[in-house]
VMD Tcl script that draws the C-alpha trace (Angstrom):
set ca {
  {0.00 0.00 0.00}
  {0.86 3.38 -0.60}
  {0.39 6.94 1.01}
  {1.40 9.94 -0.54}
  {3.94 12.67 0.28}
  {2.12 16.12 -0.52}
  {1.81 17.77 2.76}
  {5.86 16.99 2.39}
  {6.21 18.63 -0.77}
  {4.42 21.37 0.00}
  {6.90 22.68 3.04}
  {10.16 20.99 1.33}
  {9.25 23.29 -1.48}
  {7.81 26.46 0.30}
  {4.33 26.53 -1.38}
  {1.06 27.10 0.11}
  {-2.11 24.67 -0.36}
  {-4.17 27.59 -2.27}
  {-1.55 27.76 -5.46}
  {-1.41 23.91 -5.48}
  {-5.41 23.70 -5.90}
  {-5.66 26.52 -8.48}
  {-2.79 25.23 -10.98}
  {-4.29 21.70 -9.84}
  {-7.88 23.12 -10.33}
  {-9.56 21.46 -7.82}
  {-11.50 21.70 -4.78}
  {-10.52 22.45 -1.05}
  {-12.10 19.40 0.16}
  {-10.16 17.39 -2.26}
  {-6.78 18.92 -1.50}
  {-7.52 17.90 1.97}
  {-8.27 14.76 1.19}
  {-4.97 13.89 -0.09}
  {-2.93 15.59 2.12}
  {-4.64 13.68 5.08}
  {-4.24 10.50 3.31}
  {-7.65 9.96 3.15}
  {-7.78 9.53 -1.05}
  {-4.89 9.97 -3.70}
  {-4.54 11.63 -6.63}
  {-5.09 9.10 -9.89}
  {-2.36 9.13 -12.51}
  {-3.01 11.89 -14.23}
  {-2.96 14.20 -11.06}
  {-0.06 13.04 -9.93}
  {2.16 13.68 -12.97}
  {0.69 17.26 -12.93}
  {1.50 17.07 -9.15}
  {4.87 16.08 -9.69}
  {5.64 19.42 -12.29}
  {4.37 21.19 -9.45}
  {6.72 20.20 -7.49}
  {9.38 19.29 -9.53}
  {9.83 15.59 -8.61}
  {9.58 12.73 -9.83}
  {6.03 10.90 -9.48}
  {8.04 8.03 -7.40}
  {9.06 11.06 -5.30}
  {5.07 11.75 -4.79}
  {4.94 8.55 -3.04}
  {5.86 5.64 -0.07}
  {5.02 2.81 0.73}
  {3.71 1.86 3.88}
  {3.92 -1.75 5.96}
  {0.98 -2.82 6.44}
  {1.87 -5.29 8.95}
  {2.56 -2.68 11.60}
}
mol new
graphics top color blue
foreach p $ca { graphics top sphere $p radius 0.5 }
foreach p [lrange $ca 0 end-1] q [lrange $ca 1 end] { graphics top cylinder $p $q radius 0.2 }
display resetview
């Protein structure tokens, strides 16, 4: 399983949640949603994610044990 890394991002690369959701052009409540792990961005979000942010889209993610 997998989480992803945007909250992360966000402070490693000294943006703000407001100019991620307007060149991501999406809602609040969806932002939130992925920064609190609660859903993930599909594929194509996550490429667009990752020329945010200038990563990689491996970068965008980690996986998680799910034995612990």
């Amino acid at each position: 399983m997998f989480k992803n890394k945007i909250d992360y991002w966000i402070k490693e690369k000294g943006l703000v949640g407001k100019f991620v959701i307007k060149k991501m052009n999406i809602s609040e409540a969806t932002f939130i949603s992925w920064k609190k792990n609660n859903t993930q961005p599909n594929l194509e979000q996550a490429y667009r994610l990752s020329k945010i942010f200038q990563i990689s889209v491996d970068d965008l993610c980690e996986e998680i044990d799910e034995e612990h």
